[in-house]
N, CA, C and O of each residue as an XYZ file, in Angstrom:
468
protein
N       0.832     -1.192      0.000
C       0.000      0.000      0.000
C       0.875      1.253      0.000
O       2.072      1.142      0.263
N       0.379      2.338     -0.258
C       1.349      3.811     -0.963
C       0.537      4.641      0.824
O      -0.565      4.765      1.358
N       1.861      4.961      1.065
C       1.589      6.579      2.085
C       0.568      6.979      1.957
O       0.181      7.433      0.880
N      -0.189      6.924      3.055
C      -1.364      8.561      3.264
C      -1.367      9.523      3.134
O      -1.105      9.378      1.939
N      -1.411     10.349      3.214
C      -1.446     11.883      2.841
C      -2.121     12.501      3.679
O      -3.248     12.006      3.668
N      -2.055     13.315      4.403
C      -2.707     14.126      4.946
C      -2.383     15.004      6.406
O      -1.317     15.584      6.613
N      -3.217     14.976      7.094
C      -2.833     15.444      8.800
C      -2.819     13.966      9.677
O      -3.225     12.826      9.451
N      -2.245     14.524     10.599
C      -2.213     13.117     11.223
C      -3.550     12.389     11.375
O      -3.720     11.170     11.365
N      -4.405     13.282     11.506
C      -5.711     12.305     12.407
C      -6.642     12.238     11.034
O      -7.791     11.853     11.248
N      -6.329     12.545      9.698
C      -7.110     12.560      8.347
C      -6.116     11.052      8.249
O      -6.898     10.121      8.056
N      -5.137     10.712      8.298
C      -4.336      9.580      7.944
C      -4.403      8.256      8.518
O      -4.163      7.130      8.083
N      -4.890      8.831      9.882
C      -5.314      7.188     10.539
C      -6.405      7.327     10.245
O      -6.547      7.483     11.457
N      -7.487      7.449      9.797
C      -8.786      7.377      9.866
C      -8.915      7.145      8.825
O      -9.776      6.274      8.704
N      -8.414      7.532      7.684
C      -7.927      7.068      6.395
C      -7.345      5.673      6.000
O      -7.438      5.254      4.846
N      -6.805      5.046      6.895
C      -6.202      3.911      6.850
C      -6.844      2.454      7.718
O      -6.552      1.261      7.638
N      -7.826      3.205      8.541
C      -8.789      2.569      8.848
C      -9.666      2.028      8.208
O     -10.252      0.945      8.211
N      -9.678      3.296      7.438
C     -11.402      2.887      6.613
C     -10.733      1.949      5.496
O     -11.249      0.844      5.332
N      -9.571      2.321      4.677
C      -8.652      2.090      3.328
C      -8.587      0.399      3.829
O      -8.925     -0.314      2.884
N      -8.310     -0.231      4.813
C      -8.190     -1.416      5.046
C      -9.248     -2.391      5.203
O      -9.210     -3.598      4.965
N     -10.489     -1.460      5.774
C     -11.945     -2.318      5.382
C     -12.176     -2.264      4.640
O     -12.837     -3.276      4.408
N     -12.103     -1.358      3.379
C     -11.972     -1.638      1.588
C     -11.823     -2.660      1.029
O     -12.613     -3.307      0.342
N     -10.483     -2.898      1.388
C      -9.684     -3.714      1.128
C      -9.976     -5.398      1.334
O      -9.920     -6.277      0.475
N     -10.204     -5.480      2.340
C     -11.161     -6.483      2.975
C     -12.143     -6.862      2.538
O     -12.512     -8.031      2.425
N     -12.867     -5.569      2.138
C     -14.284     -5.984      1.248
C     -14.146     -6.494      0.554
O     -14.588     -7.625      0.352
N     -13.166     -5.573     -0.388
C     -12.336     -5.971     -1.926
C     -12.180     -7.116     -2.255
O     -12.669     -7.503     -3.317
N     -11.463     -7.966     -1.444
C     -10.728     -8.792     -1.302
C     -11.982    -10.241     -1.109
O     -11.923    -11.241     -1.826
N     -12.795    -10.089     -0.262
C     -13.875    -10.721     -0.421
C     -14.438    -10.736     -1.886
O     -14.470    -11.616     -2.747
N     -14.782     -9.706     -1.856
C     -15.675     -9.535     -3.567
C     -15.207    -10.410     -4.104
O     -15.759    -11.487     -4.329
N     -13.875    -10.024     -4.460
C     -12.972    -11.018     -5.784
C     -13.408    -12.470     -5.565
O     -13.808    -13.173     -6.493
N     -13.297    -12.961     -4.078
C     -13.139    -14.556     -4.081
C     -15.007    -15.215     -3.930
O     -15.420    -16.364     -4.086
N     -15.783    -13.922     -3.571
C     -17.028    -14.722     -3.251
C     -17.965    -14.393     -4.720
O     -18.631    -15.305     -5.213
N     -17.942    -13.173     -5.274
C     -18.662    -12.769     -6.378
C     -17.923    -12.922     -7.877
O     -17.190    -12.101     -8.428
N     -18.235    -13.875     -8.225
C     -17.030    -15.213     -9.556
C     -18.003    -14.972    -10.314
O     -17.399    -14.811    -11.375
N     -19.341    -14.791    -10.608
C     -20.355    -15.380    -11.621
C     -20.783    -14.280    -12.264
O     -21.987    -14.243    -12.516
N     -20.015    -13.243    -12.643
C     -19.788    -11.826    -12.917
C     -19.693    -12.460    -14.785
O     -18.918    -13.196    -15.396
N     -21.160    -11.545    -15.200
C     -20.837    -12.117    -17.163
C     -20.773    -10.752    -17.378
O     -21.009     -9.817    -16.613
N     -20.357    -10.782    -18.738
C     -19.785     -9.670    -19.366
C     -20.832     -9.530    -20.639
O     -21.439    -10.531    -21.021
N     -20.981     -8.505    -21.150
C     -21.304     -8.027    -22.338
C     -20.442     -8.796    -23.500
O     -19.241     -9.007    -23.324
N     -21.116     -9.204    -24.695
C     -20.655     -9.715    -26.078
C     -19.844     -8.433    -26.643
O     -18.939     -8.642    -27.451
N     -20.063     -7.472    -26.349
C     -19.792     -6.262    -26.949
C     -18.875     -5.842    -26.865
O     -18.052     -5.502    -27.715
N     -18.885     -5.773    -25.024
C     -17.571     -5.581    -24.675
C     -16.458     -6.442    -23.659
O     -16.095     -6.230    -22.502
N     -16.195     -7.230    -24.396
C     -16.131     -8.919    -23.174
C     -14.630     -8.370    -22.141
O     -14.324     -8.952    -21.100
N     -13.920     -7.278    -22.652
C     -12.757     -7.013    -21.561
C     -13.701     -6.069    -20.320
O     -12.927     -5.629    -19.470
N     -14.789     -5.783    -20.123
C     -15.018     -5.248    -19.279
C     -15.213     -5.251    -17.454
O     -15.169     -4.403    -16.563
N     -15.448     -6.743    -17.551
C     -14.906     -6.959    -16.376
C     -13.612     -7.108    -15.937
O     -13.436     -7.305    -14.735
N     -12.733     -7.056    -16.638
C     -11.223     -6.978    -16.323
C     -10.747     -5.472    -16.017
O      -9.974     -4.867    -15.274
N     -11.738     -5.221    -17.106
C     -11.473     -3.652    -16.781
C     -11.886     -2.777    -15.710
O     -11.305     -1.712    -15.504
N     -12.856     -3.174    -15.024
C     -13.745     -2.556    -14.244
C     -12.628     -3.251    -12.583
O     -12.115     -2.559    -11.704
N     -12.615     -4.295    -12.682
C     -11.604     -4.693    -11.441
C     -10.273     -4.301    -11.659
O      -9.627     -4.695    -10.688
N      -9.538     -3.710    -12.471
C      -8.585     -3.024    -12.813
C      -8.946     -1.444    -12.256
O      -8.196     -0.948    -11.415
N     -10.094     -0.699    -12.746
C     -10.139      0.444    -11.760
C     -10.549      0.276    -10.503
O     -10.275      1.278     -9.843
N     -11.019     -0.450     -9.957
C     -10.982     -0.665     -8.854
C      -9.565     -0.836     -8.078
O      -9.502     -0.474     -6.903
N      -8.671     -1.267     -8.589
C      -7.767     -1.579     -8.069
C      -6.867     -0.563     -8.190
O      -5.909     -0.467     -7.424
N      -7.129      0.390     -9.288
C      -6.501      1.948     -9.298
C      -6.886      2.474     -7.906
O      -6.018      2.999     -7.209
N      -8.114      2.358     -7.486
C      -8.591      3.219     -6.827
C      -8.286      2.634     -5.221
O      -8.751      3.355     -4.338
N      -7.344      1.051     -4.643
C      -7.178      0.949     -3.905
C      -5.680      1.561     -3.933
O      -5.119      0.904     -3.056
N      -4.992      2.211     -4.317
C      -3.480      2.953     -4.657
C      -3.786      4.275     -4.318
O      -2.841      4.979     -3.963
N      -5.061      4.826     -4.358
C      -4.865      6.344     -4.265
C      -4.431      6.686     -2.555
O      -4.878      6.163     -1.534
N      -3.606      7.544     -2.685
C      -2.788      8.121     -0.923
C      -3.444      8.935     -0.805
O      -3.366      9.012      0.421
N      -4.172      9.777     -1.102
C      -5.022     10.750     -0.152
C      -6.189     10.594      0.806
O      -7.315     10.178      0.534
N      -5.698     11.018      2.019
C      -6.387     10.674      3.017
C      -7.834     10.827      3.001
O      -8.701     10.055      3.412
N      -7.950     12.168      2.354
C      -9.403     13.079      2.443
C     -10.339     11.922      1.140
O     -11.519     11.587      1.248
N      -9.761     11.675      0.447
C     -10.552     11.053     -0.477
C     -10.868      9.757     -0.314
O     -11.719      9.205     -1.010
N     -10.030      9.011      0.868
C     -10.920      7.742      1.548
C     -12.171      8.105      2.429
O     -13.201      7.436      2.507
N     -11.908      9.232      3.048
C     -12.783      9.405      4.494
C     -14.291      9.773      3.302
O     -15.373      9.255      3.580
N     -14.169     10.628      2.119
C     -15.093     11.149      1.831
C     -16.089     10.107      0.916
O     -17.309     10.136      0.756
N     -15.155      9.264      0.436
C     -15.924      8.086     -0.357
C     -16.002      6.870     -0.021
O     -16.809      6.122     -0.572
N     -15.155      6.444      0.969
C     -15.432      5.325      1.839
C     -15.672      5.328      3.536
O     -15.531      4.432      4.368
N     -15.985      6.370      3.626
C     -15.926      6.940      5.384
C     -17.072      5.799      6.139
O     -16.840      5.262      7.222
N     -18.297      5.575      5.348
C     -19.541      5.055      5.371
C     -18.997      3.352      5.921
O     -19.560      2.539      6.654
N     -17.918      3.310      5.325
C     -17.514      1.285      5.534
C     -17.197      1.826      6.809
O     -16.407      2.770      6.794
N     -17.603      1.472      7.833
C     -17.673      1.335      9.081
C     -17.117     -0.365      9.873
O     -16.712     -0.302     11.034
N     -17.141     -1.613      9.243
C     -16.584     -2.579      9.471
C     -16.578     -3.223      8.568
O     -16.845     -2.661      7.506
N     -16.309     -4.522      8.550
C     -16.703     -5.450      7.620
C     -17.538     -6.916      7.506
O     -17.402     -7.891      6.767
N     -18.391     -6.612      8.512
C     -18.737     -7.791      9.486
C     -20.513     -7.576      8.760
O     -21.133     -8.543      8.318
N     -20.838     -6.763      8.767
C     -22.311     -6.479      8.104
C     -22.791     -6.474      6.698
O     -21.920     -6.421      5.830
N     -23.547     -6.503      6.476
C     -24.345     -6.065      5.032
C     -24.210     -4.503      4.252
O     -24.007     -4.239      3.067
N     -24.419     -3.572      5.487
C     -24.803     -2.550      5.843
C     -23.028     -1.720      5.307
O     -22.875     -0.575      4.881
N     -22.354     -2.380      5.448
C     -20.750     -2.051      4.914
C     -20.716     -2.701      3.229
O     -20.306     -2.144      2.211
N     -21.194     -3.807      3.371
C     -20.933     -4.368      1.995
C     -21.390     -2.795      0.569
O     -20.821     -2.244     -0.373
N     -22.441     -2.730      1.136
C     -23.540     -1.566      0.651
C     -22.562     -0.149      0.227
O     -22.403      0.494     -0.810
N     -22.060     -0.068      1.527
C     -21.429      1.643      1.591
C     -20.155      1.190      1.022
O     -19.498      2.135      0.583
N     -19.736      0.325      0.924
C     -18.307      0.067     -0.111
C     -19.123     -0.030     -1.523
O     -18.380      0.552     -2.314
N     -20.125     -0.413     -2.143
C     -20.261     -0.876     -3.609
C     -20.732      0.905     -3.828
O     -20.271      1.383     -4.864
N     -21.538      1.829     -3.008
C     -21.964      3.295     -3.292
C     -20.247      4.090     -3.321
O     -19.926      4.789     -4.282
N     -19.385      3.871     -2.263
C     -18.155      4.892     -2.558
C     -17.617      4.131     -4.327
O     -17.446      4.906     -5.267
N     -17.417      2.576     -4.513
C     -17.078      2.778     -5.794
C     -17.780      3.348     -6.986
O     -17.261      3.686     -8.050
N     -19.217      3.409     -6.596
C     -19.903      4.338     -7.647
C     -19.374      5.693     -7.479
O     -19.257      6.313     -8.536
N     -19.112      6.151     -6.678
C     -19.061      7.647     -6.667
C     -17.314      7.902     -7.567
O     -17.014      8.743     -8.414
N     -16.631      7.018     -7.064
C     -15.120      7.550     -7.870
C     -14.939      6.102     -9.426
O     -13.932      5.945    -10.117
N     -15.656      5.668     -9.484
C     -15.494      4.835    -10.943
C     -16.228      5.373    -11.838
O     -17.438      5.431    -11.621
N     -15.668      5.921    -13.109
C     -16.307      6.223    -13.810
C     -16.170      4.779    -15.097
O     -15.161      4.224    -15.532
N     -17.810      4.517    -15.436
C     -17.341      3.593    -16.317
C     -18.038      4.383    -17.404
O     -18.884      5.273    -17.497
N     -17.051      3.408    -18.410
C     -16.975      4.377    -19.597
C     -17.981      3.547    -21.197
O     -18.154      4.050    -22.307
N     -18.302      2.609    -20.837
C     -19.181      2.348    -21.793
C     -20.416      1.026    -20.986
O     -20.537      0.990    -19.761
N     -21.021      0.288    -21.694
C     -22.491     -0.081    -21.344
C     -22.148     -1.390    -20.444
O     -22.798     -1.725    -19.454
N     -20.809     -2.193    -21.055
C     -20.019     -3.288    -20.477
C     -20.047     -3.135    -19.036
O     -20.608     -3.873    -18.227
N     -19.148     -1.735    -18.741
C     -18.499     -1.323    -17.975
C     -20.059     -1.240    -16.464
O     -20.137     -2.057    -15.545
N     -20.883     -0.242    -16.646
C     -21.955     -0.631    -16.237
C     -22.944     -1.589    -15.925
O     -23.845     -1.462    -15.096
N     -22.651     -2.781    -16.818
C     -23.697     -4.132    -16.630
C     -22.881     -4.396    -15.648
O     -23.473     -4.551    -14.580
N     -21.281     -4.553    -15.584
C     -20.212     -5.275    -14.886
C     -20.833     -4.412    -12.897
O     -21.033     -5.044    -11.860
N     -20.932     -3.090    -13.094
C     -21.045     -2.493    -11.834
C     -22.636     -2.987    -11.527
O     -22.873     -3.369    -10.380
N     -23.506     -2.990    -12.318
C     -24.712     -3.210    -11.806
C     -24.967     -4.977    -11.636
O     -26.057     -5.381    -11.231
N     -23.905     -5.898    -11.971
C     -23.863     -7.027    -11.121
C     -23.484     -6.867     -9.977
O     -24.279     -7.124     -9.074
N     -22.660     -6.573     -9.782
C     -21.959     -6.171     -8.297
C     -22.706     -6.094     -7.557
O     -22.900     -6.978     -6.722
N     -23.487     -4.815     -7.637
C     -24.619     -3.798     -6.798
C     -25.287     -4.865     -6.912
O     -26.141     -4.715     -6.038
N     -25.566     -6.270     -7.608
C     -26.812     -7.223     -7.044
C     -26.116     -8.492     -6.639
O     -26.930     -9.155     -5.996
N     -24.835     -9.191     -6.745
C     -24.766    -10.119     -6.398
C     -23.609    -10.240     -5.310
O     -23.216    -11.328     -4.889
N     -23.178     -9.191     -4.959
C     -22.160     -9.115     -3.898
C     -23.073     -9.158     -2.676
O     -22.876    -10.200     -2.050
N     -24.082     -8.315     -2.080
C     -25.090     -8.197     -1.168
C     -25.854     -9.668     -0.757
O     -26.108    -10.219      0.314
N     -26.096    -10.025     -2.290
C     -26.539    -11.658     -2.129
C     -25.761    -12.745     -1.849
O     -26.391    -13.720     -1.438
N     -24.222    -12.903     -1.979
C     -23.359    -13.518     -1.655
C     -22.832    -13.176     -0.059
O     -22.242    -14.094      0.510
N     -23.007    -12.011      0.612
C     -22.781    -11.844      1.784
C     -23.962    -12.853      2.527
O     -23.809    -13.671      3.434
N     -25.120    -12.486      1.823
C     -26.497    -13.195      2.650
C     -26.307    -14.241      3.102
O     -26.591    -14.508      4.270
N     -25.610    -15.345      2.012
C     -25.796    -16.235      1.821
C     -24.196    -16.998      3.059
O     -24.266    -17.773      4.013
N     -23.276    -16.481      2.580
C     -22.712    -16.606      3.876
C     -22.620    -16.113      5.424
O     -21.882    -16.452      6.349
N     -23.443    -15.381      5.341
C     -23.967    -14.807      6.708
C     -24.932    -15.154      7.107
O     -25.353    -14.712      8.176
């Protein structure tokens, strides 16, 4: 992981939250597999977990607290949720692929927590 950035108390709180991300993240990948892609655009799920993974590199403190501040643990549903809304807010996807790929997520990550919880 890359340096924080910030004031001291923007940096731990930052690294708090940056590690239940991560966690989530890290779940996602191994529990939500059944992720299809568009004919159209079949690299899009590669692509879409590729910005995601841009976006676990970024060092600024202020920009974890403000888009992932909400992941509060990783033990709930209620986190699963506020991690899949901060990656809406900083992923921009860029064509229809890219979107089917995020709007699986937003339905089968929540359902895969259920199901092991």
């Amino acid at each position: 992981m890359v340096e924080m950035k910030g004031t001291e108390k923007q940096v731990a709180w930052a690294n708090d939250i940056r590690e239940r991300v991560v966690k989530l993240q890290n779940w996602m990948v191994e529990n939500v597999t059944d992720l299809k892609v568009s004919k159209k655009y079949p690299e899009s799920k590669e692509t879409v977990f590729n910005k995601i993974n841009e976006v676990l590199q970024n060092d600024q403190a202020k920009f974890w607290i403000e888009n992932f501040g909400d992941v509060r643990s990783t033990d709930n549903l209620a986190d699963v949720f506020a991690y899949l809304n901060g990656l809406h807010k900083v992923i921009e996807t860029e064509n229809s692929g890219e979107r089917f790929v995020m709007s699986q997520l937003d339905r089968k990550a929540p359902r895969a927590w259920a199901v092991q919880n």
